[in-house]
N, C-alpha and C positions, 0 to 999 in steps of 0.2 A: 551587443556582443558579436564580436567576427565569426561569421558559420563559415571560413574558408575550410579547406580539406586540413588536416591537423599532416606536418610533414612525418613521415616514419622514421625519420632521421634524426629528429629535432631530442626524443626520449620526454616525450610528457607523461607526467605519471597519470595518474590512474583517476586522480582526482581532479586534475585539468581534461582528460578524456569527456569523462560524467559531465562536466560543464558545458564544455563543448557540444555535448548529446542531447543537451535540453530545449527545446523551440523557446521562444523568448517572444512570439507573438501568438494572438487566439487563433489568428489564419493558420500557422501551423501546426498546432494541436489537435493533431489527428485522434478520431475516437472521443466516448461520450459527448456525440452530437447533441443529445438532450441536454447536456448540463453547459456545453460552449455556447448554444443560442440563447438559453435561458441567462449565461454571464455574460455575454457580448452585450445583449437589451441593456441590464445593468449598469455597466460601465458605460454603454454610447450613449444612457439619458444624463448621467454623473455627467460627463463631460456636457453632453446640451444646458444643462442648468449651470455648469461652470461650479458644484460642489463634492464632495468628497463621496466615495459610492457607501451605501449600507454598508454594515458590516456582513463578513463572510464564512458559511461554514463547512467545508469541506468533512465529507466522511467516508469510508471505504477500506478497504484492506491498504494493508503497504506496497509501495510501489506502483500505484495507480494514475501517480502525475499531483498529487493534495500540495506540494513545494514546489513543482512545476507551476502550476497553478495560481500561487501566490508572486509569485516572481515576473509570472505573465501581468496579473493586476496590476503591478507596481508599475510594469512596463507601457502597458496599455495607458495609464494614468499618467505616465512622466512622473512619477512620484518616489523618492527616495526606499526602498526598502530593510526593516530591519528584522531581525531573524532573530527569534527566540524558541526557551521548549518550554512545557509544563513542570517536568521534574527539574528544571533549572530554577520554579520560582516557588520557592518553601515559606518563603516570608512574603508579609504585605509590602515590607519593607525593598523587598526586590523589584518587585511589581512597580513600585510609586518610583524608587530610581528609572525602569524604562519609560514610565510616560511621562515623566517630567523632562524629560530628555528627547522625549522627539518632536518634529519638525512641524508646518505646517501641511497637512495633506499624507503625512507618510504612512507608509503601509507598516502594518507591524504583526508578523507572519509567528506563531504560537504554534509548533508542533508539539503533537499528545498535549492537549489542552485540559483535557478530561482528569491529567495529571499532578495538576495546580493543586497547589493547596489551599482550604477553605476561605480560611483570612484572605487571602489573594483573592480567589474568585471573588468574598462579597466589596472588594475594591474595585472590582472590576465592574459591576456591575454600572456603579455611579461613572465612572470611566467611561463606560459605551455609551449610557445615556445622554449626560448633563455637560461629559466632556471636562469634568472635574474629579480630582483624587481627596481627599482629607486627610493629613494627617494629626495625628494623635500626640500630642507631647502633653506627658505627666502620664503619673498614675492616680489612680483610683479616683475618691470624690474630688480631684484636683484637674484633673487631664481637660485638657483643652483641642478640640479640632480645629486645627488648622485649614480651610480649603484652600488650595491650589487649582487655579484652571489652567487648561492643557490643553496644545491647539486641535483640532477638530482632526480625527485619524478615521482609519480601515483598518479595523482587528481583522484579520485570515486566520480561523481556527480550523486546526487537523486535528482530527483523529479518528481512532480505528476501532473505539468501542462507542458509538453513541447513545448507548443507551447507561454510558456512567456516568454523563453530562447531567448537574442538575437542573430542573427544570427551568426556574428563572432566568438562567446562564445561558440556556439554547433558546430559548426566547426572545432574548435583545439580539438574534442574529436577524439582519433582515433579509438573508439568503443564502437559504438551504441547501446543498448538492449533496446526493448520494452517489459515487462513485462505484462502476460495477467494474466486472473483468472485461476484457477485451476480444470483439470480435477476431476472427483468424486474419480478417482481409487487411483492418486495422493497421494489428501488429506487423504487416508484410510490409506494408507503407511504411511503420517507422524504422524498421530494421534497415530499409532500404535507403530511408534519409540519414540514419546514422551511418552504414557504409558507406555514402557517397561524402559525408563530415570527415568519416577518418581515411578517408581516399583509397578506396576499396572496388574493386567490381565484381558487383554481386547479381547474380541473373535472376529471374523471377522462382527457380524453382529451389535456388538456395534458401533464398529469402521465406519461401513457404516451409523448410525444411527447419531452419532458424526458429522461424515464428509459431510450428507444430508444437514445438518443446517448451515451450515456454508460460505456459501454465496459465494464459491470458493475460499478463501482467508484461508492461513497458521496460522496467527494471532487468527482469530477468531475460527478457527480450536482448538486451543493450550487454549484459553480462553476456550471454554467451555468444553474440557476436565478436566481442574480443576475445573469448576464448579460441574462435573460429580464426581469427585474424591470426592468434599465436601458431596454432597451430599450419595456415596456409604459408604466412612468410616464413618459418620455420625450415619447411618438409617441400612446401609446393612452389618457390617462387614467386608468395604473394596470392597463388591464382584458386580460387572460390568456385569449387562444382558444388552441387547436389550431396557427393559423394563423398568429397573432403569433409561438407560440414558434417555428416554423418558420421563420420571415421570420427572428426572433433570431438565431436557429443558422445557418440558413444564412449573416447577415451576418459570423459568427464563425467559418467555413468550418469548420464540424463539420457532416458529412456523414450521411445517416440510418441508417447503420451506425455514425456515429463516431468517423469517420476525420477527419483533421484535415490540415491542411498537410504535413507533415509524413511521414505515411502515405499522402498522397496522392502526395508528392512523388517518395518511395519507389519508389512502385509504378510512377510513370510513367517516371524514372530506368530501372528495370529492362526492364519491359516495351518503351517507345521507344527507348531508347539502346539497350541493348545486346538486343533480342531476346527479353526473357524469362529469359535468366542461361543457364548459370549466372557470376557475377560476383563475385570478391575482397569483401570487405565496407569494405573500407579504399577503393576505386572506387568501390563504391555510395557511399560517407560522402560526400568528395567530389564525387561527381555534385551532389549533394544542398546542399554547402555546411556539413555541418554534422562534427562529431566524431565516430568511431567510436563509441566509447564512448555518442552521444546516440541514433545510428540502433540498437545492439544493445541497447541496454536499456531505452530510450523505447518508439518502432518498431513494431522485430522481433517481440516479445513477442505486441500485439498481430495482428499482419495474422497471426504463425502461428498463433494461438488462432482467427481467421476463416477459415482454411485457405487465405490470398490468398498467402502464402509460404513455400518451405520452404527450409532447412538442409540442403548437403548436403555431400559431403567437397572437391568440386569449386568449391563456392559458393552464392549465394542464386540462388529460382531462383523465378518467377512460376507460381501454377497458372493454369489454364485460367479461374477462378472469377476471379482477377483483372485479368483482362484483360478480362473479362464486364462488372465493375464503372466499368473504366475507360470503354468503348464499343467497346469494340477485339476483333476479333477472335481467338482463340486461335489460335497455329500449329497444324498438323497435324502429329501424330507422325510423324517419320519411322520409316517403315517398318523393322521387325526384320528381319535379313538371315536368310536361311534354311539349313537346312543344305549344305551341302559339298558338289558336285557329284564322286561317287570318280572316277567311269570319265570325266570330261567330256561335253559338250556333245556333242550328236548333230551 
């Protein structure tokens, strides 16, 4: 892939940008140093042996690099790759079209794997192992399996709930990656490898300002550097302080922790309405306007990794830390009742 500077001129949309923004080698893939020595070993004994590497399983929140990742395998291997999702493969029958169709050596990248539907998974199964799919013609006491062998691959599984993987399924992987969030210094790196991709000059104190906001995660890092871009050719000439990106962000209402609408909305939902919690979560959604579903797994995630909210059996419930951020004061603990007066009151 050409990492020249992308021209400003040229109008690449959004989705030629994203590509452009992705490292395409493990030497480039800055962050989770744990998980690139542990895949480099991998992949440089595959190629010592001259065979195809284990299978791979990516897990982690989204936007962590899990398709960055897979696209680097392919690449590190010379190996064709092909891109799939979970919820794209509801039948067995879906499943046995892409493996009888791929290559020898090719990668074949499964995003939300966890997704698949059962019949699939248990095709899959024989698939990873034996490198063989069976299919099935006829019904009942009639039906006959047909096997099919299929050349020798590298399944890449993503996803973001690993513990809805069955277990047989996460077992034919023969290597595991846990994906975390990203240090600050990290992210400084890649923000700064992507400015200088979309031809940008970005000083180190932009780049920390960029990378403050952005919730540990690559994705969002890369988002609001073109926010920051719109905003500087715009307004500034193109030209990237400290101050612009800040003016930027704040007009995008990401907050210097990285809170956004949303998290902000959250917190004041809880804290103003009702007190601090503890509160139903399906109340909170509502408060808020939006789906349960969007405040627990958008959200929640973060403000409890900030320690601004906790889960409890009773409800969600503000700490003192967020109500700090809001301007607001924290309640005072009401007081622990004390022991048991036996004989009574004098």
């Amino acid at each position: 892939m050409d990492s020249s500077p992308l021209d400003p001129h040229r109008g690449a949309d959004e989705s030629d940008v994203e590509a452009q923004l992705r490292p395409t080698r493990l030497s480039d893939f800055r962050g989770q140093s744990r998980v690139s020595d542990q895949l480099g070993l991998v992949l440089a004994a595959a190629r010592f042996r001259g065979s195809t590497p284990d299978h791979v399983l990516l897990s982690g929140p989204p936007g962590l690099g899990k398709t960055t990742l897979a696209m680097i395998i392919a690449a590190e291997m010379s190996a064709p790759l092909r891109i799939s999702s979970g919820p794209a493969i509801q039948h067995a029958g879906d499943l046995a079209a892409i493996l009888s169709s791929l290559t020898e050596s090719e990668v074949l990248f499964l995003d939300e794997i966890h997704r698949m539907s059962r019949p699939a998974e248990e095709m899959l199964y024989l698939a990873m192992e034996d490198f063989r799919v069976d299919i099935v013609v006829g019904k009942g006491p009639g039906a006959t399996a047909i096997p099919i062998e299929i050349p020798q691959f590298t399944l890449v599984g993503a996803t973001t709930r690993a513990g809805l993987l069955p277990g047989p399924l996460r077992d034919r992987f023969g290597f595991t990656a846990q994906l975390e969030f990203y240090q600050a210094i990290d992210l400084e790196h890649i923000v700064q490898r992507s400015a200088g991709v979309l031809g940008l000059q970005l000083d180190a104190d932009s780049a920390a300002e960029i990378a403050s906001r952005s919730r540990g995660t690559p994705r969002i890092v890369n988002r609001l550097l073109r926010r920051v871009r719109d905003l500087a050719q715009v307004h500034h000439q193109g030209r990237i302080t400290r101050d612009i990106a800040a003016q930027a962000l704040d007009l995008y209402e990401v907050d210097p922790l990285g809170l956004d609408r949303l998290d902000r909305g959250v917190l004041d939902a809880l804290c103003r309405r009702f007190g601090g919690g503890p509160v139903g979560l399906s109340t909170l959604a509502i408060s808020v306007g939006e789906e349960t579903e969007t405040v627990e797994e958008v959200a929640e995630p973060f403000l409890v990794r900030l320690g601004f909210l906790m889960r409890t059996p009773r409800g969600r419930v503000a700490t003192p830390q967020a109500w700090r951020h809001l301007g607001l004061t924290p309640p005072k603990p009401a007081p622990e009742p004390g022991p048991p007066d036996l004989f009574g009151a004098p």
